[in-house]
C-alpha positions, 0 to 999 in steps of 0.5 A: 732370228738373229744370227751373229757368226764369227771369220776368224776362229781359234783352231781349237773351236773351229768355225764359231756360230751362234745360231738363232738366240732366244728372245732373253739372249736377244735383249741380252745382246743387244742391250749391251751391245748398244751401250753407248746409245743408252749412256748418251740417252741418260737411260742406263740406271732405269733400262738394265733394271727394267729389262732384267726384270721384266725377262724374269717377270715374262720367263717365270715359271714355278716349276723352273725352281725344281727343275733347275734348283737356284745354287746358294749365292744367288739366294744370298743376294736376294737376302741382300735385297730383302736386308736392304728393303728392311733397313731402308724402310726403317731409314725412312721411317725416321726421316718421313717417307718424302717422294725423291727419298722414296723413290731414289732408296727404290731406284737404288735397291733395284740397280744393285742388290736386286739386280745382282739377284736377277742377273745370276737366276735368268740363265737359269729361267731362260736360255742365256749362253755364256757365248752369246753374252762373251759375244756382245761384251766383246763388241762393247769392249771393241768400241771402247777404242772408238769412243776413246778416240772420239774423247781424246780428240774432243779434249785435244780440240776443246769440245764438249768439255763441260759435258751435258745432262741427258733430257730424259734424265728428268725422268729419274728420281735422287740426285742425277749428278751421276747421269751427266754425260762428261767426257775426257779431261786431263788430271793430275797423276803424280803431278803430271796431267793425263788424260782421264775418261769415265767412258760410259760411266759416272766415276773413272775408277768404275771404268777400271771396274769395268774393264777388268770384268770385260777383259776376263769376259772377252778371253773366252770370245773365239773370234781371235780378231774380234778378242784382240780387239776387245781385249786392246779396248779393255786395256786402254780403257784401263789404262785411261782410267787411272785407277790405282786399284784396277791396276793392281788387281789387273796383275792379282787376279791374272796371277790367280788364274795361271794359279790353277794351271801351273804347280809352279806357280800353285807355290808362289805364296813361298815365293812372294813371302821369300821375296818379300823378306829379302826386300824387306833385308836388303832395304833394312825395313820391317815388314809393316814399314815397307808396307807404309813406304808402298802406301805412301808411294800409292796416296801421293800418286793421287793425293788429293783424292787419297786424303778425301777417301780417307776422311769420308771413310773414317767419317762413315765409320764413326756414324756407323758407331751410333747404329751399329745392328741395322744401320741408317737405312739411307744416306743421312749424313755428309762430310764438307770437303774444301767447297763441296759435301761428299755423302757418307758411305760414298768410298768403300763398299764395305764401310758403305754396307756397314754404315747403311745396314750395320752387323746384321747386312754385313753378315748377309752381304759377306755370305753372299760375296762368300758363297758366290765366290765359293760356287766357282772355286770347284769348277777352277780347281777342276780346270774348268777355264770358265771357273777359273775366269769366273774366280778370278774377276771375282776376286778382282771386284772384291778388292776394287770393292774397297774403293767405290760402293757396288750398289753404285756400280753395279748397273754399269757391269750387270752383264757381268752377272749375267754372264756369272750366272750363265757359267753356273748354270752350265757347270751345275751338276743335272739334277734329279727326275722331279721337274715340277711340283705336281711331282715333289707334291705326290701328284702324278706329273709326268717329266715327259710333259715339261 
């Protein structure tokens, strides 16, 4: 068994220790521990999504949905997949069943809603510690700051700066674009070039994602020198990234967080709108037109890419407008941007559900963000500090939503699910004394016997 213990611990949890870890915690573990190996292989997409599965296919157990019944929003997302199943088949019916189509509308179902739902219900099947995944997305944060300084030490000597396509890439169905392995490069921020890194990820503003979900995770890492590390990781990583929606969720959802535990600070919505007033007073603006001046000032930060986002997003509405109930099922259309195409529903999750589900999926996948969100709301008012984490990175990632698709996403922070549904499952009340369906049958089972 694999033992994983802690040198330095906070005084409040003493010396730390996880013990032996169940075979789920130990692929768990190390699956996002060796995250860079699987970014340099080109197997992320296909890995996460198998291994989920199959530690929900190997700890399947009938009796496991009545003795720890499985909370709303993760049925939610399991109607999500089944919307997402039921669309693109339509999608695909209308274009032929062609094998990448196929295959790819396949591949995507099982990196994104599907693996949302596997995520959140394996703490329930199988025993997935909140610690141990705390444990490994800390390390992974620590080595944000070795694969930094590699990166920036490439750009600074010009290597590597074409990046390479993984060999074993050949192995995924769609466009691979997304599995090329690139590495730092400078980009323009305000005018100025800074260096920019995708860390293990296809997209900068994924990193700011990311690092955000990793750094609510790695607050609750006891190890203190291994947390300042992985918190010191999360940040430059972070920062690095650019992203002008992480940025301004990073300070949103810490505000949220510190919103359970001061009454002060529970009355910062009077005190924002105060503030917001006399700014509005003092610089003789309306409040719509301070609110154009802070946009204004946020586009031209990154202009070029503000206009692209604008014009696929409005693009992607206007297509959604010829099928609005059930939506297009799959991709079928893209905007031409200078020299290149840009798919439609590549920006905004929310557009992107809209366009490729219509009003019936948005109506699903807003019950499942709904309700997920609400099955952490109890425990954070309780003072629950894993409640309150949970919220707030919650939070945090329906903003970010706004800016890249989830179902494109979601394969890179799939701990971060598993990490959700782990949290659930230790503050979900005890159930009562049915434990299996011999029982809830009439039959004579004995609880003693599960």
């Amino acid at each position: 068994m694999l033992n994983v213990t802690s040198s330095t611990a906070d005084a409040t949890a003493g010396n730390f220790k996880l013990g032996a870890l169940s075979f789920p915690e130990r692929v768990i573990y190390w699956t996002i521990v060796l995250t860079p190996l699987w970014w340099l292989s080109g197997l992320q997409t296909l890995l996460y999504p198998a291994i989920a599965v199959f530690l929900l296919v190997v700890t399947f157990d009938l009796d496991k949905i009545i003795r720890k019944p499985l909370p709303v929003c993760v049925w939610a997302w399991l109607a999500m997949s089944l919307v997402m199943l039921w669309t693109a088949t339509i999608g695909l019916s209308n274009v032929g069943f062609g094998f990448q189509k196929t295959a790819g509308a396949g591949v995507t179902l099982l990196k994104s809603y599907f693996l949302i739902f596997t995520c959140l219900t394996l703490p329930f099947w199988s025993q997935i510690r909140v610690r141990v995944v705390t444990r490994a997305v800390a390390w992974m944060s620590t080595g944000y700051l070795v694969t930094i300084a590699v990166e920036l030490a490439m750009l600074f000597l010009k290597i590597g700066k074409s990046g390479f396509m993984p060999p074993l890439t050949r192995l995924i169905p769609g466009d691979k674009l997304s599995l090329k392995v690139t590495f730092a490069e400078f980009q323009p921020f305000f005018g100025i070039p800074f260096p920019r890194t995708v860390l293990y990820t296809p997209d900068p503003p994924i990193v700011g994602v990311c690092t955000i979900l990793c750094l609510f995770i790695c607050l609750g890492e006891t190890d203190r020198r291994l947390r300042n590390f992985a918190l010191t990781g999360c940040l430059v990583g972070l920062l690095l990234s650019f992203s002008r929606s992480a940025w301004m969720c990073l300070p949103l959802s810490l505000l949220i967080m510190t919103c359970f535990r001061s009454r002060w600070v529970r009355q910062s919505s009077l005190w924002g709108a105060s503030f917001t007033s006399l700014l509005c007073a003092l610089l003789g603006l309306t409040f719509s037109q301070l609110i154009n001046r802070f946009q204004e000032f946020f586009t031209s930060a990154r202009a070029e890419s503000s206009k692209d986002r604008e014009l696929v997003v409005r693009k992607t509405i206007e297509a959604w407008q010829e099928s609005p109930w059930l939506g297009w099922g799959i991709i079928q259309g893209s905007v031409k941007w200078y020299t290149y195409d840009i798919a439609l529903g590549s920006f905004s999750t929310y557009t992107s559900v809209l366009y490729l589900h219509g009003i019936v999926g948005f109506i699903v996948f807003v019950t499942a963000l709904a309700s997920t969100l609400w099955s952490f709301w109890q425990p954070a008012v309780q003072g629950n500090p894993l409640g309150k984490r949970a919220l707030a990175s919650l939070v945090a990632l329906y903003v970010m939503c706004n800016a890249t698709p989830l179902t494109w996403m979601t394969v890179y922070f799939w701990f971060f699910f598993v990490w959700l549904g782990a949290i659930l499952c230790e503050i979900q009340p005890p159930q009562g004394v049915i434990t299996s369906w011999d029982q809830l049958s009439g039959g004579s089972g004995n609880p003693n016997d599960y």
